[in-house]
C-alpha positions in Angstrom: 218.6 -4.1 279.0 219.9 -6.9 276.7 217.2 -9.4 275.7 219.4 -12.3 277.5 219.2 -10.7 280.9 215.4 -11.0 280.5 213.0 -13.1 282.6 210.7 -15.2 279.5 208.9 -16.3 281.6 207.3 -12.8 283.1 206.3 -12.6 279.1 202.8 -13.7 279.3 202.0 -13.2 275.2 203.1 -16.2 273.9 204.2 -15.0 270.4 206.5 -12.0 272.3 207.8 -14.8 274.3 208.6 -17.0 271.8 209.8 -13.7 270.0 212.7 -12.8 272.5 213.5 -16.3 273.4 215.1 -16.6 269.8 216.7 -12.8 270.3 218.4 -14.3 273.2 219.4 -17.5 271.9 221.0 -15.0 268.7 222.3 -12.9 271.6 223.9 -15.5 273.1 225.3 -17.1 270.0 226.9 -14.0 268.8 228.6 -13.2 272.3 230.0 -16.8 272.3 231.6 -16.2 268.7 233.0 -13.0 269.6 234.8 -14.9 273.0 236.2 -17.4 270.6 237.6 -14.9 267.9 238.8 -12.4 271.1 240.9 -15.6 272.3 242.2 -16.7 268.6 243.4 -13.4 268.0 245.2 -13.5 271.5 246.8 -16.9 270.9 248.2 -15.3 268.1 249.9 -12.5 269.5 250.5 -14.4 272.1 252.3 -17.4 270.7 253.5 -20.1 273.4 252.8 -17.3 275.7 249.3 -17.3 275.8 246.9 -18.5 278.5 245.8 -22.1 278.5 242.2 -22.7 277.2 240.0 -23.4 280.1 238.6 -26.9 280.3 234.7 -27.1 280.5 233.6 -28.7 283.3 231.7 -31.7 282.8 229.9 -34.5 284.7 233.0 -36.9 283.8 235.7 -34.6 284.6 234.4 -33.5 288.1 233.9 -37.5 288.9 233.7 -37.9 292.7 236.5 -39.3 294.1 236.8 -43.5 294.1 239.1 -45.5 296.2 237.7 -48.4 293.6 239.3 -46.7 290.7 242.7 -48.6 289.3 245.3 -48.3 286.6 245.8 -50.4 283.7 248.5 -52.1 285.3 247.6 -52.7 288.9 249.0 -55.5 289.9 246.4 -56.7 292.7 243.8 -56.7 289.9 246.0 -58.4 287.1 246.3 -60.9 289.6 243.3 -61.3 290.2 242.3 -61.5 286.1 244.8 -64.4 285.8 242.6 -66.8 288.2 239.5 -65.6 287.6 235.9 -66.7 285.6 237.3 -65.4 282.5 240.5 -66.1 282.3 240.1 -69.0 280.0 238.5 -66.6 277.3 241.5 -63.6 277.9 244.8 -65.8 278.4 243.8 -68.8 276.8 242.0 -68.6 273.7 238.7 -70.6 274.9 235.8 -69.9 272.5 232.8 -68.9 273.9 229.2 -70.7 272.7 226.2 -69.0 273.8 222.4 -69.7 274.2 219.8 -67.0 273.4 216.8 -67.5 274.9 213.8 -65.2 275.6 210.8 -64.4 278.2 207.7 -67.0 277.2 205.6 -65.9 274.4 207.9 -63.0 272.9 206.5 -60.7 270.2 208.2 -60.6 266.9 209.8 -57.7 267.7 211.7 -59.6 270.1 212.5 -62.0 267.4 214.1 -58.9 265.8 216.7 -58.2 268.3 217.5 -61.9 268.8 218.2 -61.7 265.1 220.5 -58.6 265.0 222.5 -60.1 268.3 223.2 -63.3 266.2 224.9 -61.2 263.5 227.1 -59.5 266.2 228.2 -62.2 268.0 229.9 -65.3 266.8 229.1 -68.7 268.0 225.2 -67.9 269.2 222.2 -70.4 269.0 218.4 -69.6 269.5 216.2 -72.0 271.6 212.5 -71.4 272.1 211.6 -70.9 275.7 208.6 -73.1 275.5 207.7 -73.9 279.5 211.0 -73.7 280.7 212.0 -71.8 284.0 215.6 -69.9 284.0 216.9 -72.3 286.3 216.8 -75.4 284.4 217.7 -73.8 280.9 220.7 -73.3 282.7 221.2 -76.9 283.6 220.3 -77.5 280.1 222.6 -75.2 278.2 225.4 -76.0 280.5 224.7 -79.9 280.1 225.0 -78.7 276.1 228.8 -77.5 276.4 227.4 -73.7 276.3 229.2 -71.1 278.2 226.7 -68.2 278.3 223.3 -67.9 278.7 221.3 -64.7 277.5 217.6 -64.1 278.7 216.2 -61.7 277.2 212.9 -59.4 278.2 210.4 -56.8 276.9 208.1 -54.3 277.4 205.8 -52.9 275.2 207.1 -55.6 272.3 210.8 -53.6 273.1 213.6 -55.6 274.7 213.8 -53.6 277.8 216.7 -56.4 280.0 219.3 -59.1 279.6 219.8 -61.4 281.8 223.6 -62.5 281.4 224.8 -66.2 282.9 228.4 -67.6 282.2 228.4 -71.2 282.9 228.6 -73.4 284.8 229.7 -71.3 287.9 228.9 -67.4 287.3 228.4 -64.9 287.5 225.1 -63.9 286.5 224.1 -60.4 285.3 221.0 -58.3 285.0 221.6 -55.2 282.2 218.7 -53.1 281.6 218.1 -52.4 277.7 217.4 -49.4 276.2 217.8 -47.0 273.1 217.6 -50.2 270.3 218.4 -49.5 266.5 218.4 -52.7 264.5 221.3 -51.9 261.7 218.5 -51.4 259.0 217.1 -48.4 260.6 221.1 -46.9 260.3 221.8 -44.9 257.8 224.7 -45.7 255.4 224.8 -49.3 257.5 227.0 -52.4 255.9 226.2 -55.8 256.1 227.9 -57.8 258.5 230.1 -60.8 257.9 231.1 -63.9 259.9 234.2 -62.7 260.2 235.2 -63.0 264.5 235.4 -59.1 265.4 237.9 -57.2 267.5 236.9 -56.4 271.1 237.1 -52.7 272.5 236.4 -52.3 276.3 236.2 -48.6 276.8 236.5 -46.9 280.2 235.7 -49.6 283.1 238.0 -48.2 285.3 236.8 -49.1 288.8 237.7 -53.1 289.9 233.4 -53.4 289.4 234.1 -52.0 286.2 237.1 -54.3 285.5 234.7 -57.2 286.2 231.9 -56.4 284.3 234.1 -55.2 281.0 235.5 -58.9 281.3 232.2 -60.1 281.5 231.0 -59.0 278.6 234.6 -59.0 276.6 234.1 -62.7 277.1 231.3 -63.3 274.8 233.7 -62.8 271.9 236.5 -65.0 270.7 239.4 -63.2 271.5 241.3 -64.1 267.9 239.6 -61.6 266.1 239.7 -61.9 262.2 241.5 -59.2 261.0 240.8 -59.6 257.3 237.0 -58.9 258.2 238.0 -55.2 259.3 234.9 -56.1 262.3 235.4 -54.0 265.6 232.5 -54.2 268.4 232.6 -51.7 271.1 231.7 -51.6 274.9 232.2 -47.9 276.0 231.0 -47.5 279.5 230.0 -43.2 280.0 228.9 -43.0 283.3 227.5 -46.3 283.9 225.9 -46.6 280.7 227.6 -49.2 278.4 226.9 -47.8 274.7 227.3 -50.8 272.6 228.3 -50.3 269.1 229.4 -52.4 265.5 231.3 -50.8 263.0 233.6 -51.9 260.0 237.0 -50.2 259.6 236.8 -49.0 255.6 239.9 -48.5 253.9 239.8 -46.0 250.9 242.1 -44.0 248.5 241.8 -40.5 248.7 242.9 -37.8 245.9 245.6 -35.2 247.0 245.4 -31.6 246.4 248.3 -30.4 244.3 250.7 -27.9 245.0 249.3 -24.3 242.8 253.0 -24.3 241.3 253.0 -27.0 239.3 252.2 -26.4 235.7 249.3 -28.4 234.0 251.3 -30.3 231.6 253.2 -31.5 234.9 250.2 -32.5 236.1 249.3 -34.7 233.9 252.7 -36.2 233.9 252.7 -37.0 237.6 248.9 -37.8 237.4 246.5 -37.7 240.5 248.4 -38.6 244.0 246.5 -40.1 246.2 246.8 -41.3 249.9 245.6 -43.6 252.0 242.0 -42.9 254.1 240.0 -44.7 257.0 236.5 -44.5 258.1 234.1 -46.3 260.0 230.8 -47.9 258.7 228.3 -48.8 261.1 226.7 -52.2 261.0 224.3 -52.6 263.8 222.7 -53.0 266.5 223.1 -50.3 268.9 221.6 -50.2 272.2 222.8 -49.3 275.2 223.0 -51.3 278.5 223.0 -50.4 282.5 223.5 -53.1 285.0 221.4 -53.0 287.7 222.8 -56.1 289.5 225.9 -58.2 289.3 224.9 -62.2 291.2 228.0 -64.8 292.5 226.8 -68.0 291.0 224.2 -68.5 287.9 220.8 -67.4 288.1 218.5 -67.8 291.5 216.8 -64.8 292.9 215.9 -66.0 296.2 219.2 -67.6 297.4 221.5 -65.8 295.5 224.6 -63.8 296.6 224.5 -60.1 295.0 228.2 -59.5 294.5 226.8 -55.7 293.5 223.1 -54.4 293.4 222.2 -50.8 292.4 219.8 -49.3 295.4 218.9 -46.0 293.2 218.1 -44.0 296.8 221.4 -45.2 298.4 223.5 -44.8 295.4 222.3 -42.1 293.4 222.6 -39.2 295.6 224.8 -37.6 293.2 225.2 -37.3 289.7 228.5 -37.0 289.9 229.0 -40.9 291.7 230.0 -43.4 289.6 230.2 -47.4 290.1 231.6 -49.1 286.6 
């Protein structure tokens, strides 16, 4: 009997367990490599003719079916996106100006993630929170010509929320916080500029999503410096929004020579080179889920949810998606 088709856990001695656990995962290994030099060989011979390579099934590609889902160029929702909260930022070139605040007596560690938000997005101003309720910091940052208001909360001296208010009128969002790396902790990191980034929405593809990838898109001027190679990404992977700040480095790169050309050639022509990108990483990363989506700025007890997550309604699947 192979050692894969064995049950470990009848193996009471822990040592023998252990023992044929890494036989099967060598087992296992080895038959997979065999699969994948079986099918190359095949797709050789075969040519054109060959068999299409099965596509793994994954939690993204077996989605449940949305009626909310839309295409790029739906023209209900472009319509909509012309009128809307954030049109002024997307059509018209207004530039955003945001207020960072944070729950009353914040650790320094809080202080930490205020600092590496400031160096990702332009235009953003820390006030103390002092005695102040959300409510009237809202009055007061909108009375201040500010556009967005960011709350932000911790647990265990980690920023665990965001609350997210565009002024004066809404909406109001609640994004739970989780998996922070300040840009130090990355390795090979670069230092950020003040250069305005570029803006990548990735994946929002339900009319929720469409919403909430504006929301956040409008943080950022939407005249991005070019010259400061600066890119900040919102890719949403089954309703987590994995935020992300890279640089686009531009390098030369040495090309191999052909075997026929003679040294003395060589060193006539000299070393070609050719043009190569990368990405540096700058920092933060984190990753956000919303957990609700409010009509209006911020009041929980009169309030009008446009969307709220109920876990035991909603998550019945794991295949059900909402952004």
């Amino acid at each position: 009997m192979p050692a894969f088709g064995r049950n470990l856990s009848s193996i009471k001695n822990k040592r023998k367990r252990i023992a044929v656990g890494l036989k099967v995962k060598a087992e296992k290994k080895k038959a997979k490599k065999e699969r994948q030099e079986a099918r190359k060989r095949e797709e050789e011979e075969l040519g054109d003719k060959a068999p299409p390579r099965q596509v793994a099934l994954t939690l993204d590609n077996t989605r449940e079916a949305d009626e909310t889902v839309v295409g790029a160029e739906d023209v209900e929702v472009l319509t909509d996106e012309r009128t809307d909260e954030f049109s002024d930022y997307f059509l018209r070139g207004k530039i955003p100006k945001i207020m960072v605040t944070t729950r009353p007596k914040p650790s320094t560690k809080l202080y930490d993630f205020v600092r590496e938000l400031m160096t990702m997005i332009p235009r953003v101003a820390y006030y103390a929170r002092r005695h102040y309720n959300i409510k009237e910091i809202c009055r007061l940052a909108s009375s201040r010509g500010f556009t967005h208001l960011i709350v932000l909360s911790e647990k265990n001296k980690v920023c665990n929320g965001a609350i997210v208010s565009h002024l004066p009128l809404g909406p109001t969002a609640f994004f739970k916080v989780t998996k922070f790396v300040s840009g130090a902790d990355i390795a090979g990191h670069g230092t950020p500029t003040n250069h305005v980034p570029e803006i990548l929405l990735n994946n929002f593809n339900t009319r929720l999503g469409h919403r909430v990838g504006r929301f956040l898109g409008s943080l950022f001027p939407h005249k991005p410096n070019f010259h400061g190679r600066q890119v900040v990404t919102f890719h949403n992977q089954r309703d987590f929004i994995f935020v992300r700040h890279h640089r686009y480095i531009f390098e030369d790169k040495k090309k191999k020579k052909s075997s026929t050309i003679t040294k003395s050639k060589k060193d006539e022509i000299g070393p070609e080179t050719q043009k190569g990108v990368r990405l540096q990483e700058l920092g933060p990363r984190f990753t956000l889920k919303m957990k609700w989506l409010q009509a209006g700025t911020f009041d929980t007890l009169h309030g009008e949810y446009e969307w709220l997550h109920k876990r035991k309604q909603m998550d019945t699947t794991r295949r059900k998606f909402h952004l």
